[in-house]
N, CA, C and O of each residue as an XYZ file, in Angstrom:
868
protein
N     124.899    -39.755    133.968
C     124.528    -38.347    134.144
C     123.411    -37.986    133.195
O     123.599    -38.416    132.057
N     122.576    -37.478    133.330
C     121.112    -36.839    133.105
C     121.177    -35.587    133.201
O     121.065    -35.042    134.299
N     121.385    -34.846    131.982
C     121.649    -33.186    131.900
C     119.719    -33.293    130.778
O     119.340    -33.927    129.793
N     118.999    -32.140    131.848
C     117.580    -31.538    130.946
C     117.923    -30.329    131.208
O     118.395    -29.989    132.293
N     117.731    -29.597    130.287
C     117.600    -27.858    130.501
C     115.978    -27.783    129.415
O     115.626    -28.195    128.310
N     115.230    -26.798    130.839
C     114.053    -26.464    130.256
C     114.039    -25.488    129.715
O     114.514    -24.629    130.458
N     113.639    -24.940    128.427
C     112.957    -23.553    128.395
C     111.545    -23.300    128.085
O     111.226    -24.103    127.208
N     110.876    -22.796    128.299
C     109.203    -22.963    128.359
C     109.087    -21.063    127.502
O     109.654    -20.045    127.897
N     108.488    -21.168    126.726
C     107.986    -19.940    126.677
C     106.475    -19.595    125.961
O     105.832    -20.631    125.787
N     105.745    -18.311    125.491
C     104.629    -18.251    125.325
C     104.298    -19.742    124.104
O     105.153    -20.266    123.390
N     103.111    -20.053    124.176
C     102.705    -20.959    123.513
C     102.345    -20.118    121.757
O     102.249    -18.908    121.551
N     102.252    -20.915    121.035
C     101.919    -20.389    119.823
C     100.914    -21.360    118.792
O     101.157    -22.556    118.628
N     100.040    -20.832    118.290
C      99.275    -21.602    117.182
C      98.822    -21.374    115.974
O      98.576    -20.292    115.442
N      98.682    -22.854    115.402
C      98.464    -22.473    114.350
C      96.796    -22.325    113.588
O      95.804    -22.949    113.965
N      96.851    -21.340    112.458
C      95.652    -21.400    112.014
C      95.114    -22.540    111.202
O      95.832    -23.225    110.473
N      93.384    -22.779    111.407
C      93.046    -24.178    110.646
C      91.701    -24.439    111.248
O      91.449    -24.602    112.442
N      90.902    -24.451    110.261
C      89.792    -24.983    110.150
C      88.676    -23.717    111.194
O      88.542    -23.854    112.410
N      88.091    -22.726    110.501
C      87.340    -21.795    111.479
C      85.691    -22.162    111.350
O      84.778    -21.704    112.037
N      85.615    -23.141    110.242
C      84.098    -23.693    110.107
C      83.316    -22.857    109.151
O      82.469    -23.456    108.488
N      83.429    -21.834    109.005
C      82.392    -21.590    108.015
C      83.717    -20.724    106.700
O      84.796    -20.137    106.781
N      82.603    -21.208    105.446
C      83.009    -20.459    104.097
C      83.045    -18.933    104.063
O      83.850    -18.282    103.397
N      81.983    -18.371    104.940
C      81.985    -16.760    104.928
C      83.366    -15.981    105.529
O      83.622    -14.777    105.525
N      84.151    -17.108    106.040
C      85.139    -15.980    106.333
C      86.264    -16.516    105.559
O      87.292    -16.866    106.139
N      86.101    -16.626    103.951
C      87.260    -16.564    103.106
C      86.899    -15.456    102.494
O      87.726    -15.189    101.623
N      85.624    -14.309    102.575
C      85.795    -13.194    101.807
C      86.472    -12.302    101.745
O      86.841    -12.068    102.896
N      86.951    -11.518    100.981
C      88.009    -10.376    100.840
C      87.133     -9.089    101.009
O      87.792     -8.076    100.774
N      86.006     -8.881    101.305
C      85.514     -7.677    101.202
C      85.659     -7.106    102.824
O      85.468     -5.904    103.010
N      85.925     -7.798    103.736
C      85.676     -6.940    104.983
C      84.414     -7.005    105.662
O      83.383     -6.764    105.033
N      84.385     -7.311    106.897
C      82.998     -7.336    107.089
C      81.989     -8.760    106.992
O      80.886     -8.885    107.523
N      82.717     -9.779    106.152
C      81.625    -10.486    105.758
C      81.944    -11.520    107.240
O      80.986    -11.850    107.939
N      83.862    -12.112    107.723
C      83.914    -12.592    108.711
C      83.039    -12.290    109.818
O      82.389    -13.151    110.410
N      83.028    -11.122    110.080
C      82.597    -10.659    111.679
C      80.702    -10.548    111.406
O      79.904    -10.578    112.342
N      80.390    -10.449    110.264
C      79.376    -10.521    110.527
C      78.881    -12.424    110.338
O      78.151    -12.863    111.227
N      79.040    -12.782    109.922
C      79.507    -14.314    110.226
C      79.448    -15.014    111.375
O      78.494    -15.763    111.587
N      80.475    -14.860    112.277
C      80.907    -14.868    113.565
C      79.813    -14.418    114.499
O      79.361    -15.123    115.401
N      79.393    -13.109    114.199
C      78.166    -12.573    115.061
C      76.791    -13.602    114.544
O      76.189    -13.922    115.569
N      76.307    -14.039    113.650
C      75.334    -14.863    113.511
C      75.301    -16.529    113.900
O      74.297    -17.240    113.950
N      76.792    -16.943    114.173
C      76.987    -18.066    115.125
C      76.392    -17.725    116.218
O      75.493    -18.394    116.727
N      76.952    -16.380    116.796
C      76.716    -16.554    118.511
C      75.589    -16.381    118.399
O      75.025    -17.338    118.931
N      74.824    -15.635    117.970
C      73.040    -15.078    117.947
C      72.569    -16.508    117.765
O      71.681    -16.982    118.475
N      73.226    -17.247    116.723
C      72.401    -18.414    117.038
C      72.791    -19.609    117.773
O      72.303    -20.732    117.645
N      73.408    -19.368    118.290
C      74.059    -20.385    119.359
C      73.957    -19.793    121.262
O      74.503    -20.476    122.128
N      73.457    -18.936    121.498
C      74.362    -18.292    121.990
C      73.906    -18.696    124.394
O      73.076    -19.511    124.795
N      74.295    -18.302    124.791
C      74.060    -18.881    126.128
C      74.249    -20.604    126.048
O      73.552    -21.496    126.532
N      75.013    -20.637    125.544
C      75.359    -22.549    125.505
C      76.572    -23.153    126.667
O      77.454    -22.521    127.250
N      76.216    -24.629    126.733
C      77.230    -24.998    127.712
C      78.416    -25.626    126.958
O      78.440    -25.705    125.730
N      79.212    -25.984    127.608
C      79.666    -27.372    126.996
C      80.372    -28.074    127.766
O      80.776    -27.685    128.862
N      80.610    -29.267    127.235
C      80.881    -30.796    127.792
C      81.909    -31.176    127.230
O      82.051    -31.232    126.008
N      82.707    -31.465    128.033
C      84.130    -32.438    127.654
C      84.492    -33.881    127.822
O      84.423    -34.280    128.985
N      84.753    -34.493    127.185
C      85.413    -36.086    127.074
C      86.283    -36.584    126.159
O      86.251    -36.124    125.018
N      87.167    -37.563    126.487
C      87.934    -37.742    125.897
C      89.067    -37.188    125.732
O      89.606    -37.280    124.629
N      89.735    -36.437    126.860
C      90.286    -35.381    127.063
C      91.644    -35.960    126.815
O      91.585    -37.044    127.396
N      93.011    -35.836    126.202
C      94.170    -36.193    126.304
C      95.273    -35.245    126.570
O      95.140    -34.205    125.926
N      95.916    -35.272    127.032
C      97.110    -34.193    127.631
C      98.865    -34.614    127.074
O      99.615    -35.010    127.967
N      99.252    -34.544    126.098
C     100.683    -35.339    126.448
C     101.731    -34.376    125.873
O     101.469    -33.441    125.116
N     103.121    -34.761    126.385
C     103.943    -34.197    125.604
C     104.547    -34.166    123.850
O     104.779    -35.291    123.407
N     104.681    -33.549    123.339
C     104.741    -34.526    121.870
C     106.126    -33.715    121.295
O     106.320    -32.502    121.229
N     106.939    -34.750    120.937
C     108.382    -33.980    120.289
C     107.909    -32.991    118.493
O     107.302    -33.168    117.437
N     108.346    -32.441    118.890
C     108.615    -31.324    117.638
C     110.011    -31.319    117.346
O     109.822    -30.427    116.518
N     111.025    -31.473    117.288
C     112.239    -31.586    116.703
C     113.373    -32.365    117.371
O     113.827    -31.690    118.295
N     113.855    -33.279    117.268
C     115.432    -33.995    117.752
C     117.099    -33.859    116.547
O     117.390    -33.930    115.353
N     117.712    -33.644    117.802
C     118.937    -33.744    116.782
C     119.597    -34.974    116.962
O     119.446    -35.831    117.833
N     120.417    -34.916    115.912
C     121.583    -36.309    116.087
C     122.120    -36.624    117.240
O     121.887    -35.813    118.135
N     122.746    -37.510    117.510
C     123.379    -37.731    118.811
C     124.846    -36.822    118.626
O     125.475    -36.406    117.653
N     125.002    -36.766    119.973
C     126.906    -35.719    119.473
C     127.439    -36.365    120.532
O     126.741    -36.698    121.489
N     128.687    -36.596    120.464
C     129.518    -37.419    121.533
C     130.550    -36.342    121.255
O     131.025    -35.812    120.250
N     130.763    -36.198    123.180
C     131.893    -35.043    123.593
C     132.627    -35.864    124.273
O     132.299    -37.020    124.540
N     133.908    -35.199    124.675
C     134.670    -35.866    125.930
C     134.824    -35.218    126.789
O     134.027    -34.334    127.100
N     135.929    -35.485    127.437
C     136.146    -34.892    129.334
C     135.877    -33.577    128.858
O     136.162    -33.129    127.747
N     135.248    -32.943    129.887
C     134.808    -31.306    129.908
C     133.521    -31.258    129.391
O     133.011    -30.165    129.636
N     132.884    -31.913    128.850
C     131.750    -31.476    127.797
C     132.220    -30.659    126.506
O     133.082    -30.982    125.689
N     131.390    -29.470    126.545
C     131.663    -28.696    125.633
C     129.556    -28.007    125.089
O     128.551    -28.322    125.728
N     129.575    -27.240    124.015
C     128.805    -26.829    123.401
C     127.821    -27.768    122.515
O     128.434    -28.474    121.714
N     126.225    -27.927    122.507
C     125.931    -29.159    121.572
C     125.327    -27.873    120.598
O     124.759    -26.834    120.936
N     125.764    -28.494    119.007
C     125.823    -27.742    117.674
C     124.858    -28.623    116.745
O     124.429    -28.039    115.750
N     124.480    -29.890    116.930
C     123.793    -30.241    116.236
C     122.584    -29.767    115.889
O     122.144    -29.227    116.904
N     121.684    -29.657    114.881
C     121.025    -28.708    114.347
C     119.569    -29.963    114.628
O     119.676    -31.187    114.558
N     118.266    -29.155    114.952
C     117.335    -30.083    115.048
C     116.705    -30.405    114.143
O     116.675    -29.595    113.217
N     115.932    -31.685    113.980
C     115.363    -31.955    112.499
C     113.872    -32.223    112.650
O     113.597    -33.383    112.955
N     112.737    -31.280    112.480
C     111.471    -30.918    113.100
C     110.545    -32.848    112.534
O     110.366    -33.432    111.465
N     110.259    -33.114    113.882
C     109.589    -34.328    113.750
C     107.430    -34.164    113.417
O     106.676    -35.049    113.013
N     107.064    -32.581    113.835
C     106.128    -32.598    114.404
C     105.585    -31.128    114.694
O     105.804    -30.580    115.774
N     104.753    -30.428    113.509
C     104.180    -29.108    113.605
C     102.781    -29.048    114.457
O     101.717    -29.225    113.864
N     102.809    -28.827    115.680
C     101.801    -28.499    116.184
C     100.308    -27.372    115.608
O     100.401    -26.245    115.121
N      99.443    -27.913    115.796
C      98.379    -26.869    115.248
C      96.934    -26.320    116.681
O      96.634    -26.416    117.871
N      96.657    -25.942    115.803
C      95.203    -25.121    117.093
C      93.850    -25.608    115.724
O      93.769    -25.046    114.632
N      93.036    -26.631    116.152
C      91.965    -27.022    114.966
C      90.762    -27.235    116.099
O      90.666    -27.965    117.086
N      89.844    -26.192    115.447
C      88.366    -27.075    116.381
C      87.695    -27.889    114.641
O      87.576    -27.337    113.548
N      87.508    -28.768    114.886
C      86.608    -29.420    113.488
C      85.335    -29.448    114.268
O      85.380    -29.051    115.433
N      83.889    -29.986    113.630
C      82.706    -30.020    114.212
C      82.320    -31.343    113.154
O      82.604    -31.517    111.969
N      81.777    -31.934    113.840
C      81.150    -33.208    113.421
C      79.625    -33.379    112.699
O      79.406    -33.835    111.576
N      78.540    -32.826    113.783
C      77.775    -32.608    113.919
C      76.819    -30.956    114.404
O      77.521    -30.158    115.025
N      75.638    -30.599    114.185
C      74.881    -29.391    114.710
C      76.072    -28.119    114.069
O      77.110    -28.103    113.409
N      75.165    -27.158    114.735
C      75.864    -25.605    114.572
C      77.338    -25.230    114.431
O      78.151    -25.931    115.034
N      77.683    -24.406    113.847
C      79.335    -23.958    114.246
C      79.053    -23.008    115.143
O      78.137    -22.186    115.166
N      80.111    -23.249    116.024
C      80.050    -22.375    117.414
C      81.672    -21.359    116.900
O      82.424    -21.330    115.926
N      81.537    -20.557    118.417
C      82.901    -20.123    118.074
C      83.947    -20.689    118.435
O      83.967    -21.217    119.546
N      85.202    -20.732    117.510
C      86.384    -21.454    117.694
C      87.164    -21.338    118.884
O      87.846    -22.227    119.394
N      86.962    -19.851    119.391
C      88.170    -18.855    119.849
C      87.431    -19.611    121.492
O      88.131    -20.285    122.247
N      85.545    -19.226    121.838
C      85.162    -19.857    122.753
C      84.970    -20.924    122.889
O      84.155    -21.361    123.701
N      85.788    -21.741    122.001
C      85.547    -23.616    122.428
C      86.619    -23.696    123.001
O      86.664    -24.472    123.955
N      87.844    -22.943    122.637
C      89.099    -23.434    123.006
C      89.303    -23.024    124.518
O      89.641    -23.817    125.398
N      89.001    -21.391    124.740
C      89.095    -21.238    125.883
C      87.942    -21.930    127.059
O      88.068    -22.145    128.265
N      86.807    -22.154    126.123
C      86.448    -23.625    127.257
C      87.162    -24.434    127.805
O      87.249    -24.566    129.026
N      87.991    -25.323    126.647
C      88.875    -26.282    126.889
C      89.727    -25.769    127.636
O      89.840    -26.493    128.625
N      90.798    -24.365    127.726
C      91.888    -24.583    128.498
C      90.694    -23.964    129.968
O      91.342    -23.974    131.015
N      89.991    -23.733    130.075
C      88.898    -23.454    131.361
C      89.518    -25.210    132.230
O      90.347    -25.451    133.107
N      88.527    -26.132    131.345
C      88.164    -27.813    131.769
C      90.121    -27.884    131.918
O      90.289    -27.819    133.136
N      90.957    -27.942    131.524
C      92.349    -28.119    131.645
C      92.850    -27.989    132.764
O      93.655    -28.782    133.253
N      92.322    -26.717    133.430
C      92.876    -25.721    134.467
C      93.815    -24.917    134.129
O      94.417    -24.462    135.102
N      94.252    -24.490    132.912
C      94.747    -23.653    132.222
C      94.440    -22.159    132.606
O      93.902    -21.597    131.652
N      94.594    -21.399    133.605
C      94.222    -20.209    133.478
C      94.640    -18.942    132.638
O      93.878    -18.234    131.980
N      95.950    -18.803    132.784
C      95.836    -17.960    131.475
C      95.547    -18.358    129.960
O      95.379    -17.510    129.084
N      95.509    -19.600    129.759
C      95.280    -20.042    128.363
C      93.578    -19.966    128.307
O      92.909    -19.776    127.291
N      93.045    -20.180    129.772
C      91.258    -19.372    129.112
C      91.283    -18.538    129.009
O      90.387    -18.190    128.241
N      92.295    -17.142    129.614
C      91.805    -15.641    129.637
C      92.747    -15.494    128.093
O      93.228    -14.365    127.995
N      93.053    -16.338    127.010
C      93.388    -15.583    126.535
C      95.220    -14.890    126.143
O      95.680    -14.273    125.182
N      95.770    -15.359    127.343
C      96.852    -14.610    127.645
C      97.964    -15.042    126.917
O      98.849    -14.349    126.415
N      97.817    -16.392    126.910
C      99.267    -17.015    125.890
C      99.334    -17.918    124.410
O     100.155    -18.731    123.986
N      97.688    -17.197    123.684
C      97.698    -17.447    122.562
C      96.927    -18.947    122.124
O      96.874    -19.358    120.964
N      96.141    -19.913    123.750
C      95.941    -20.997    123.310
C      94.638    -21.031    122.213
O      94.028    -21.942    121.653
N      94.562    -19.827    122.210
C      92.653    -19.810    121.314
C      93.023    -19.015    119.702
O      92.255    -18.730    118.784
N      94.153    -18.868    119.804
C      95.069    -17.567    118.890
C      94.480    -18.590    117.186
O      95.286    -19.492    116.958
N      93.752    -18.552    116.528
C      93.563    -19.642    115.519
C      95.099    -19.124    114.410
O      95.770    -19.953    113.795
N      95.340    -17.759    114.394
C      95.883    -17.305    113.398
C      97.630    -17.209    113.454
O      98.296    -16.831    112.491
N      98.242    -17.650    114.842
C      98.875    -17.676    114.827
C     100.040    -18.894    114.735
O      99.933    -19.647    115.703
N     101.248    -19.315    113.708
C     101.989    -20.329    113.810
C     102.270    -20.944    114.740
O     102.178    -20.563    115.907
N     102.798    -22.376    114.211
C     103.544    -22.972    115.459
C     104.804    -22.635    115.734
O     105.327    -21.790    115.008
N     105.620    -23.254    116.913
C     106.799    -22.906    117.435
C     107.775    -23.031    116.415
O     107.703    -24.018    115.683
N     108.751    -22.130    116.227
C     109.910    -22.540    115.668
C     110.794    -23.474    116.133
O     110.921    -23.893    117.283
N     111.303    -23.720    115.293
C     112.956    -24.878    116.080
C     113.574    -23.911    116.670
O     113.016    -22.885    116.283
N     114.348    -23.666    117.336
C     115.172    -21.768    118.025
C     116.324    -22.788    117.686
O     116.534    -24.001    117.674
N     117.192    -21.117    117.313
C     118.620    -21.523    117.154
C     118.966    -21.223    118.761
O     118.597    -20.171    119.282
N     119.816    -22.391    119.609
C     120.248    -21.997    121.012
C     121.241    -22.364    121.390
O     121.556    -23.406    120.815
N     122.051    -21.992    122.202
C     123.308    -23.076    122.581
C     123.056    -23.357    123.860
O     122.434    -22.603    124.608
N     123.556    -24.526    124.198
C     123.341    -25.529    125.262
C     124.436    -26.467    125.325
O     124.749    -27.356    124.533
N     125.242    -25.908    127.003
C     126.303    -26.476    126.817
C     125.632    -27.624    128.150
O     124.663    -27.646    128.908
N     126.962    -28.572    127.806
C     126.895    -29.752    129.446
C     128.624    -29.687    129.553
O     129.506    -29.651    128.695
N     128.629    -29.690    130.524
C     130.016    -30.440    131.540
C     130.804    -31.397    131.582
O     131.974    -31.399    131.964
N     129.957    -32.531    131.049
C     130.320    -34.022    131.354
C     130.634    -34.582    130.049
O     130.294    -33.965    129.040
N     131.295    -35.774    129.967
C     131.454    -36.726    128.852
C     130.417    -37.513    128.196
O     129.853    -38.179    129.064
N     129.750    -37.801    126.653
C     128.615    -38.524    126.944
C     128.264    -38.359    125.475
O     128.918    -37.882    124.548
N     126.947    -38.932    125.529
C     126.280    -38.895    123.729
C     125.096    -38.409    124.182
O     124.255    -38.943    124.905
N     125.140    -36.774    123.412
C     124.087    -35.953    123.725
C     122.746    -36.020    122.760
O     122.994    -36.516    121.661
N     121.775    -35.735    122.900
C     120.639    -35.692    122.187
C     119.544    -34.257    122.814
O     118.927    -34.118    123.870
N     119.679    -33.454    121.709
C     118.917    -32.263    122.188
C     117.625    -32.137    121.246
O     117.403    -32.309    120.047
N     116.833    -31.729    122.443
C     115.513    -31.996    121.314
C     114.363    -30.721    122.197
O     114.584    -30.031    123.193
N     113.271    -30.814    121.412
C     112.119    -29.698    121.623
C     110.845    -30.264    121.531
O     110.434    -30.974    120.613
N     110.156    -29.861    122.677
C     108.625    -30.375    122.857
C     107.377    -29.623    123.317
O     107.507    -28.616    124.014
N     106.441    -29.972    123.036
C     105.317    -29.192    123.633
C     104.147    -30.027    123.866
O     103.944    -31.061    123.230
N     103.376    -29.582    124.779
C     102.366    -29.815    125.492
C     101.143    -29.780    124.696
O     100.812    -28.681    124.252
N     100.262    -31.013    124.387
C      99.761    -31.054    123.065
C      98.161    -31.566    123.884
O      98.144    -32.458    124.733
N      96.958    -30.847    123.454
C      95.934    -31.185    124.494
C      94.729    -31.749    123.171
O      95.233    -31.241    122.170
N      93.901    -32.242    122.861
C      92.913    -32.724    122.127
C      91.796    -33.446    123.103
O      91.973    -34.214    124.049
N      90.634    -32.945    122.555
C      89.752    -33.604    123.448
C      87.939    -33.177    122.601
O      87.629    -32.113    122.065
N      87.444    -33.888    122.698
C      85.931    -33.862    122.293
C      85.011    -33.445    122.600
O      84.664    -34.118    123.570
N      83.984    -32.384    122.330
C      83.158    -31.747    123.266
C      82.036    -31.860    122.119
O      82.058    -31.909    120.889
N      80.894    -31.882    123.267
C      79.387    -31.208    122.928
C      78.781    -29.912    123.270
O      78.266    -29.649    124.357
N      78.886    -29.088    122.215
C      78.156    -27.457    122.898
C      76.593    -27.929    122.853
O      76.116    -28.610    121.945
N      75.822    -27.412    124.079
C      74.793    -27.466    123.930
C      74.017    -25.818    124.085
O      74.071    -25.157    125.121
N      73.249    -25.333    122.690
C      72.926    -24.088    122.655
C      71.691    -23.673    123.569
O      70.802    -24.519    123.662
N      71.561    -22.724    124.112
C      70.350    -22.212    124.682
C      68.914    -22.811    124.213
O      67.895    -23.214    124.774
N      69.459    -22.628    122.667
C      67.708    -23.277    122.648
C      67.454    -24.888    122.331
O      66.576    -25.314    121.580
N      68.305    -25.597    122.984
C      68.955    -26.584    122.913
C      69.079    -26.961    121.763
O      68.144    -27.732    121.544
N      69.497    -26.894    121.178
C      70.377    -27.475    119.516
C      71.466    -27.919    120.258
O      71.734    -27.591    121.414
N      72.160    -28.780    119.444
C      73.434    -29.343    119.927
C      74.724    -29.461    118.707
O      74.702    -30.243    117.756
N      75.598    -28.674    118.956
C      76.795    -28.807    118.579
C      78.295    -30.068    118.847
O      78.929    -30.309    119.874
N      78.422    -30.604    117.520
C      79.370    -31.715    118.238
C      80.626    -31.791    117.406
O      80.567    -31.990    116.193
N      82.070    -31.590    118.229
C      83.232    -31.824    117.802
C      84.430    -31.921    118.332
O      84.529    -32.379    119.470
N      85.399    -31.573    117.725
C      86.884    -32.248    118.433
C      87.613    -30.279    118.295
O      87.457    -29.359    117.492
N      88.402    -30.482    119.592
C      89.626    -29.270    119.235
C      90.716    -29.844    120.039
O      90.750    -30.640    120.977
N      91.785    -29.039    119.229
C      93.103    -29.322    119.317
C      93.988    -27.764    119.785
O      94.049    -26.784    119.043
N      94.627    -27.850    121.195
C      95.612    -27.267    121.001
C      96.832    -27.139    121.949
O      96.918    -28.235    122.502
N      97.699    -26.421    122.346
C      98.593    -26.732    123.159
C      98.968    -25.462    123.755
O      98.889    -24.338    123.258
N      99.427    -25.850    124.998
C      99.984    -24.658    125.874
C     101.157    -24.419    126.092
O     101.490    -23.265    126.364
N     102.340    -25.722    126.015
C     103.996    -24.812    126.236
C     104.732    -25.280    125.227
O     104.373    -26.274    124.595
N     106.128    -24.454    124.891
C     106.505    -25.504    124.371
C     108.019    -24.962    124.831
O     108.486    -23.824    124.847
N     108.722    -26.561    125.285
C     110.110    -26.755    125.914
C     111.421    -26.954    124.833
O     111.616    -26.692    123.646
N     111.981    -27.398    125.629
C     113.518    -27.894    124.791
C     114.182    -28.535    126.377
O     113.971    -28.135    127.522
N     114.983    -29.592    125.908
C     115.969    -30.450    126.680
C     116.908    -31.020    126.394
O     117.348    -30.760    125.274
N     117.421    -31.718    126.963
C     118.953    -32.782    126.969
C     118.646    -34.196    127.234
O     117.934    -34.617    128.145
N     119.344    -34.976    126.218
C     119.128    -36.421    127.464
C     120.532    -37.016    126.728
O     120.950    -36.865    125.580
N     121.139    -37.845    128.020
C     122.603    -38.583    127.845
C     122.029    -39.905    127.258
O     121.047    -40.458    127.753
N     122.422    -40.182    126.622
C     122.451    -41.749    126.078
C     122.911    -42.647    126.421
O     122.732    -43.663    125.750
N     123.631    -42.701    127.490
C     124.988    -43.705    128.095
C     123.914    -43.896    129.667
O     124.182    -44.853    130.393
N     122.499    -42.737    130.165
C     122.519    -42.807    131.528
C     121.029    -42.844    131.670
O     120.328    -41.909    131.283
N     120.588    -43.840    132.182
C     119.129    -43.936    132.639
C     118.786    -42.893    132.453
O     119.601    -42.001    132.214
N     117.301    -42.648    132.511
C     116.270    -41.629    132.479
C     115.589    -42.264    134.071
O     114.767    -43.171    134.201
N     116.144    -41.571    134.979
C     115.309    -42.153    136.078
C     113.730    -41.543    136.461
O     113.609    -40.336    136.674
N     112.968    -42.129    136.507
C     111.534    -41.896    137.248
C     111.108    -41.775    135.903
O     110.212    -40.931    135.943
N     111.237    -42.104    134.889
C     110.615    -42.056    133.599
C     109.406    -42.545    133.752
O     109.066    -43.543    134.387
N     108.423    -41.406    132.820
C     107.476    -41.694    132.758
C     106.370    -41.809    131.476
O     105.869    -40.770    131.047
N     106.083    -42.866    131.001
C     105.403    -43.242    129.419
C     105.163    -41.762    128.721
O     104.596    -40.871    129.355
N     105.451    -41.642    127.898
C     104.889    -39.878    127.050
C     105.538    -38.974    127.061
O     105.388    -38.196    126.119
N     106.633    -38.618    128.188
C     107.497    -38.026    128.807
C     108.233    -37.683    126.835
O     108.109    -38.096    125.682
N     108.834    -36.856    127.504
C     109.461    -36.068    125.707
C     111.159    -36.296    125.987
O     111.927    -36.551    125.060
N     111.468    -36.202    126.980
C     112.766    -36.968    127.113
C     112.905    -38.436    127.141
O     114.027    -38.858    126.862
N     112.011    -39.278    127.415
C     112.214    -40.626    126.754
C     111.885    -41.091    125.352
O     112.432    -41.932    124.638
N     110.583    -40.116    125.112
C     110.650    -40.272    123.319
C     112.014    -39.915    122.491
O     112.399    -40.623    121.561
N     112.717    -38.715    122.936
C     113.813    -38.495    122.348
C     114.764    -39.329    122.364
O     115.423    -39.683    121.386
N     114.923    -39.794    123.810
C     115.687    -41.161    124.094
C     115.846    -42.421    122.961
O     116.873    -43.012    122.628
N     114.454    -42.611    122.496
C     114.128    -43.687    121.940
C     114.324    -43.162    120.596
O     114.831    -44.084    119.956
N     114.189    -42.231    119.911
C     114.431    -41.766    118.685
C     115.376    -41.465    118.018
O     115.459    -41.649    116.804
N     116.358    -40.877    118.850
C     117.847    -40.592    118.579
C     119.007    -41.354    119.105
O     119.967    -41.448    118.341
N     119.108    -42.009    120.467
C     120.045    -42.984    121.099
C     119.699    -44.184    120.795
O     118.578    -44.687    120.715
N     121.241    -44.829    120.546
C     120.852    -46.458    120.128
C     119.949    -47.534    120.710
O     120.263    -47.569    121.900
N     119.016    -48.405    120.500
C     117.975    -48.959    120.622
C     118.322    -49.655    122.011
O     117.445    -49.871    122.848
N     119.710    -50.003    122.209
C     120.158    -50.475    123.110
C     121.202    -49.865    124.287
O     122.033    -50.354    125.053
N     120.655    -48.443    123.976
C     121.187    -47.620    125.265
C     120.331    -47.783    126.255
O     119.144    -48.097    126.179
N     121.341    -47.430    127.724
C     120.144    -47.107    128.741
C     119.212    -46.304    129.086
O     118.565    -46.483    130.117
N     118.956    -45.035    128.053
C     118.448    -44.085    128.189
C     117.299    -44.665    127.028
O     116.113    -44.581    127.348
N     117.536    -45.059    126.127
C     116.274    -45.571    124.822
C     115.578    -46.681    125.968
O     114.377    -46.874    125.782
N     116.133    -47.346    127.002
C     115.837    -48.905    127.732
C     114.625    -48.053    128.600
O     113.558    -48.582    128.290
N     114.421    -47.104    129.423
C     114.408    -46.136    129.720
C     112.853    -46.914    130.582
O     112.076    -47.347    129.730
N     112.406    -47.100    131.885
C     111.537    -48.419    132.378
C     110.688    -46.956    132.999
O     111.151    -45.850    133.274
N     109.099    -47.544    133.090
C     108.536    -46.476    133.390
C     108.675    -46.625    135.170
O     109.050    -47.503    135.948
N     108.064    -45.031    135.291
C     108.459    -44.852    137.188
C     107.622    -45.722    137.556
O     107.491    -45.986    138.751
């Protein structure tokens, strides 16, 4: 038996790396005017994506818990493997803006509300997901493993500015983040490499369960 319970909710990020020194001032004013002299000098630019990666990545697993007939409630507490962040770094040329590289990226993704904005993927200032306290019961007999994941995107771009200057770097960020179940005693069927229920599989159930054995689809 194969018990997943999803929960998906708004995405969250963290702050890191905005590229320039002018916006550690305390006076007010010095960020945004900052920010406005990127775009003036950057500004009508394209950009280009490669290297694009998409995967799931665990952020917290708990111990295994073994129930009997009936199931019951899983109480084990999760132990965070993995703080997600939101980082554009730049390699090379101009600093562009952070907030419009990202929503480039979730643009190239097919991310639509994460280009308009809507669920925080461009958010530089905001944390990552918490562990949530939740209960999550199963039915069945078995060695449970409950764990939490999110959707983790990185990929490499070239802005190229209007007056062609060229901007070059990497951003990082992610759009959901879940929570699930996996039995330890029961295949992971149609498994597929990256999948966050077979990483958990493999992290928390014995090396030689069928669920850690876990064969891709």
């Amino acid at each position: 038996m194969k018990i997943t319970k999803i929960g998906l909710s708004a995405c969250a990020v963290a702050a890191l790396l905005t590229g320039t020194a002018a916006c550690t001032d305390q006076a007010g004013g010095t960020a945004e005017r900052a920010t406005q002299a990127i775009t003036t000098a950057c500004a009508n630019g394209t950009y280009t994506w490669f290297n694009v990666d998409a995967r799931e990545v665990l952020t917290g697993v708990a111990e295994p818990q073994k129930l009997g007939k009936g199931g019951g409630a899983l109480t084990h507490r999760l132990s965070r493997l993995h703080t997600p962040v939101t980082a554009v770094t730049f390699e090379d040329g101009p600093r562009v803006d952070a907030k419009a590289t990202l929503r480039s990226l979730a643009t190239h993704i097919g991310d639509t509300d994460a280009a308009e904005g809507d669920v925080g993927f461009a958010d530089v200032h905001r944390p990552g997901p918490a562990l949530r306290s939740r209960t999550t019961s199963v039915d069945g007999a078995g060695t449970f493993v409950d764990f939490a994941w999110v959707r983790q995107v990185t990929a490499d771009f070239r802005y190229t500015c209007g007056d062609g200057k060229r901007a070059v770097g990497r951003a990082t960020g992610w759009t959901t983040d879940g929570s699930g179940v996996v039995e330890c005693s029961t295949p992971i069927t149609n498994a597929k490499e990256g999948e966050a229920a077979v990483a958990a599989a493999r992290t928390a159930c014995a090396p030689d369960s069928p669920a850690a054995r876990a064969k891709k689809a």
